[in-house]
C-alpha positions as CSV (number, residue, x, y, z in Angstrom):
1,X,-12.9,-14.0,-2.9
2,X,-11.1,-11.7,-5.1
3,X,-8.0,-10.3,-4.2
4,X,-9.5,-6.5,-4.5
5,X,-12.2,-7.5,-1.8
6,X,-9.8,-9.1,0.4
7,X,-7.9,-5.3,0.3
8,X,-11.3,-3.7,0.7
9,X,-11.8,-6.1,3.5
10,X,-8.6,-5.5,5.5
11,X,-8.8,-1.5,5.0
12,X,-12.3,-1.7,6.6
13,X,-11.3,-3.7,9.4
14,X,-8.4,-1.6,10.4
15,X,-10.2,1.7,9.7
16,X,-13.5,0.3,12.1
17,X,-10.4,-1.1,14.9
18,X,-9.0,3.1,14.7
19,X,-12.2,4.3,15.2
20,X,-12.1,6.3,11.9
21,X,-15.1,6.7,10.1
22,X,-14.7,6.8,5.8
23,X,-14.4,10.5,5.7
24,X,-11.3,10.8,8.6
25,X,-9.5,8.1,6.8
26,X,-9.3,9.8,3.3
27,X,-8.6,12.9,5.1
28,X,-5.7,11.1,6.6
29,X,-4.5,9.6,3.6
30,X,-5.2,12.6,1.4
31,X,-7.7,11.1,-0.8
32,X,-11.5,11.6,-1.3
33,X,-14.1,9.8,0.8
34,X,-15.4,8.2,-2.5
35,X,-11.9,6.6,-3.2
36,X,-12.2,4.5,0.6
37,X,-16.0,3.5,0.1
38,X,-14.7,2.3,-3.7
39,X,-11.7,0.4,-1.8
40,X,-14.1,-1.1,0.7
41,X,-16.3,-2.1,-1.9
42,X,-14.0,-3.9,-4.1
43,X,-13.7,-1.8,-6.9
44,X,-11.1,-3.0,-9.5
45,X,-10.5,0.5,-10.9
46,X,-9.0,2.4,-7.8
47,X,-5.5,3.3,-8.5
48,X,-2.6,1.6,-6.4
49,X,-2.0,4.7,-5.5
50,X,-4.2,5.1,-3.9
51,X,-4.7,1.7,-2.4
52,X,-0.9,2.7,-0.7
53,X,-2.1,5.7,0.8
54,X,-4.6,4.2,2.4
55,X,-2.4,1.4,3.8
56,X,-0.1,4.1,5.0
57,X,-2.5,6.1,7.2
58,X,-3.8,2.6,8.6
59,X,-0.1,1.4,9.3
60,X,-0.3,-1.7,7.0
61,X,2.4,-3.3,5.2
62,X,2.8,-4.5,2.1
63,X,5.3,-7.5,1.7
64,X,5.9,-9.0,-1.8
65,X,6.9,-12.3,-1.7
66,X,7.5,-15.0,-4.2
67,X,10.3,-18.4,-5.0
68,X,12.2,-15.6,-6.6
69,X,12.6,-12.4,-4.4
70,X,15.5,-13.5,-2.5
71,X,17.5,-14.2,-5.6
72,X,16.1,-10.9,-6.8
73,X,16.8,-9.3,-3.6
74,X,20.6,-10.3,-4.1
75,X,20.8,-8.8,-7.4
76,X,19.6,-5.1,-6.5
77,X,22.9,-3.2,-5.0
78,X,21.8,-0.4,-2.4
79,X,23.8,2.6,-2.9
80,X,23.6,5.4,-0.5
81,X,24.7,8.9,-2.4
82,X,26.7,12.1,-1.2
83,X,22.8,13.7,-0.6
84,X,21.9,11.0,1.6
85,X,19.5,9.8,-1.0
86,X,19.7,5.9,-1.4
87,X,19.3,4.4,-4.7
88,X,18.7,0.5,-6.2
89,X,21.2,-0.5,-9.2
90,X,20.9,-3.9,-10.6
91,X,24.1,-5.8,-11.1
92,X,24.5,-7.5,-14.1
């Protein structure tokens, strides 16, 4: 299975466990009804966008995860500004 149609799979899934139908979900995530049928299709060309604000409305997470990401995890310095606003510098 491709990894598009595994998304389109899970987005279905949680959308038919909410009760939503296509329409209420891209209402929800502020996209067009078109865009969710596309995602639950498998279609390579939605945008990630996209793809995230669909996974926000249904609650699901996205966790990257590699050999590497702890090692890169520990080179990104959080910095928390005056405003409140955090922001990511990599140390060198």
């Amino acid at each position: 299975m491709k990894n598009i149609q595994y998304i389109g799979d899970i987005v279905k899934y949680h959308r038919k466990k909410a009760g939503l139908s296509q329409k209420a979900l891209a209402d929800i995530a502020g996209i067009g009804k078109t865009v969710v049928f596309d995602i639950e299709k498998g279609k390579e060309t939605v945008q990630f966008k996209s793809i995230e604000s669909v996974f926000k409305a249904l609650n699901i997470n996205i966790l990257f995860d590699s050999p590497l990401m702890e090692k890169w995890k520990k080179g990104i310095e959080r910095v928390e500004g005056v405003d409140g606003i955090t922001e990511e510098r990599e140390e060198h």
